[in-house]
N, C-alpha and C positions, 0 to 999 in steps of 0.2 A: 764192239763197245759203242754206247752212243755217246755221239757227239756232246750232247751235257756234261759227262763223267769226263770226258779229254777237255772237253773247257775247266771244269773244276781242278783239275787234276795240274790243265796247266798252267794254271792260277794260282797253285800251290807249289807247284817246283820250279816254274821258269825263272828265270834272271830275266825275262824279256829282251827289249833290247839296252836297257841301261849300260850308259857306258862304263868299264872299269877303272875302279878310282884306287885299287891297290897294285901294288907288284906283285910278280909271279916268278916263277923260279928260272935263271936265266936261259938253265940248261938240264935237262933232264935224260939220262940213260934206261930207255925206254928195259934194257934185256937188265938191269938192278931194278925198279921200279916194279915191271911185271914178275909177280910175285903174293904169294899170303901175306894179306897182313890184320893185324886185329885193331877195330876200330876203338880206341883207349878213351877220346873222348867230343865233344862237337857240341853243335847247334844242330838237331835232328828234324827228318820230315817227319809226316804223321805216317809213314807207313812204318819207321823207326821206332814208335813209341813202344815203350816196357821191353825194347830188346837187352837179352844178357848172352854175352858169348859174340860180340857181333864181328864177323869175318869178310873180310873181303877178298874175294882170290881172283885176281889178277891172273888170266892167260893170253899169249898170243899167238891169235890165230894166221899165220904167213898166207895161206891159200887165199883169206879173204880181206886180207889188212887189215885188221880190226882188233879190238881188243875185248873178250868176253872174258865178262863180268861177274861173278856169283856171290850175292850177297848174303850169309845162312846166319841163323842168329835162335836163339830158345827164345818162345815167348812168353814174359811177363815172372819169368823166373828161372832157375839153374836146371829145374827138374822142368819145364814148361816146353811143348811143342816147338818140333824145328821147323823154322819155315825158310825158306829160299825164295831170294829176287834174282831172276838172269837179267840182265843186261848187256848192251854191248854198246863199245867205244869205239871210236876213228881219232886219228890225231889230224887236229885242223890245222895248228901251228907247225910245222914238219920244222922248219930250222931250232927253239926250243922244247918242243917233245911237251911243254908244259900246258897248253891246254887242248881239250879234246870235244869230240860232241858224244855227248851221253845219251844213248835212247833205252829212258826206262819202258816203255810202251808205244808200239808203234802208231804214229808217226811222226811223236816226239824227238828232238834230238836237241840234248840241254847243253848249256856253256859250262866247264868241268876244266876247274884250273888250280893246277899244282903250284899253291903260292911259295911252300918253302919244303924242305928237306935236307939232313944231312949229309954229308957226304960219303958215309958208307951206307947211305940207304937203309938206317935203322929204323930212321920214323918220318913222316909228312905229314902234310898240313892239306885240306884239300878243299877249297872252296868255290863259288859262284857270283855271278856276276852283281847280283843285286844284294849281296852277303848274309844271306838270312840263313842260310847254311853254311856249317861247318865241319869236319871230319879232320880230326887226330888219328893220329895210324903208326903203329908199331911193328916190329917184327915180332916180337916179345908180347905175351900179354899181358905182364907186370909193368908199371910204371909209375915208378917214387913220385910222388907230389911234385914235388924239388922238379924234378926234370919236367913232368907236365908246364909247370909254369914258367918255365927257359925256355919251352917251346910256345905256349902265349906269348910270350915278351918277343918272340919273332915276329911271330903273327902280326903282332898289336905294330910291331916296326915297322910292316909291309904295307901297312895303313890297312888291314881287315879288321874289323869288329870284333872283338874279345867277348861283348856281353851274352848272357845268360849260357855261357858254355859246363857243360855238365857233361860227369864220367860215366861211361856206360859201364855195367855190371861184368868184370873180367873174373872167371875164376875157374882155372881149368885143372 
């Protein structure tokens, strides 16, 4: 890949080095966390846009510490081409589990921080340092209004950014 495209690229995903001005999750159990989950709603990157169906499946890899990534999603509609992002994760925080380095492309490796979640691991919140991103995540791919917006009002508590968040297209 040339070096232009990793500039643009990381001009549109990094947090750079901005410092974090929300809270993150004190504590995170990496073997509930790793897991499927369907992305319900966020502040999306452009490689995100028109996705319906969007998944993210969490595996962990012991051999190589890491956590890979699959992100599949139909494009631009229900009946629309599947496409798949791999990625892979490290946990950088080891005593909270809660934030990680995300390398969408190598030799990327993004700031990926689990602000909030409940306690039985049914849904999280997952954002970056400069918060222009957002991801909502369920175990379920249904989720009442009502409950989307008890999970913003977390968010919005943790001091992350609430604006321009939109649902992505669940219908399975």
């Amino acid at each position: 890949m040339k070096i232009g495209v990793i500039c643009i690229i990381m001009s549109l995903l990094t947090s750079c080095s901005t410092k974090r001005s929300f809270e993150i999750s004190q504590q995170v159990d990496i073997d509930r966390f790793v897991k499927k989950w369907y992305v319900i709603a966020g502040r999306f990157t452009i490689f995100e846009e028109g996705a319906h169906n969007p998944v993210e499946l969490y595996t962990w890899s012991k051999n190589k510490d890491r956590i890979d990534i699959d992100f599949s999603f139909l494009k631009d509609s229900f009946d629309g081409e599947k496409k798949t992002i791999e990625q892979k994760a490290w946990i950088f925080d080891k005593k909270s589990n809660a934030h990680w380095k995300v390398r969408p492309i190598w030799p990327l490796k993004l700031d990926y921080y689990i602000i909030a979640h409940d306690e039985k691991y049914s849904w999280s919140a997952v954002g970056v340092n400069n918060q222009k991103y957002l991801w909502i995540m369920a175990e379920e791919w249904k989720m009442s209004d009502e409950k989307l917006q008890n999970i913003i009002s977390i968010v919005k508590q943790k001091g992350y950014s609430i604006e321009g968040i939109q649902r992505a297209p669940q219908n399975w």
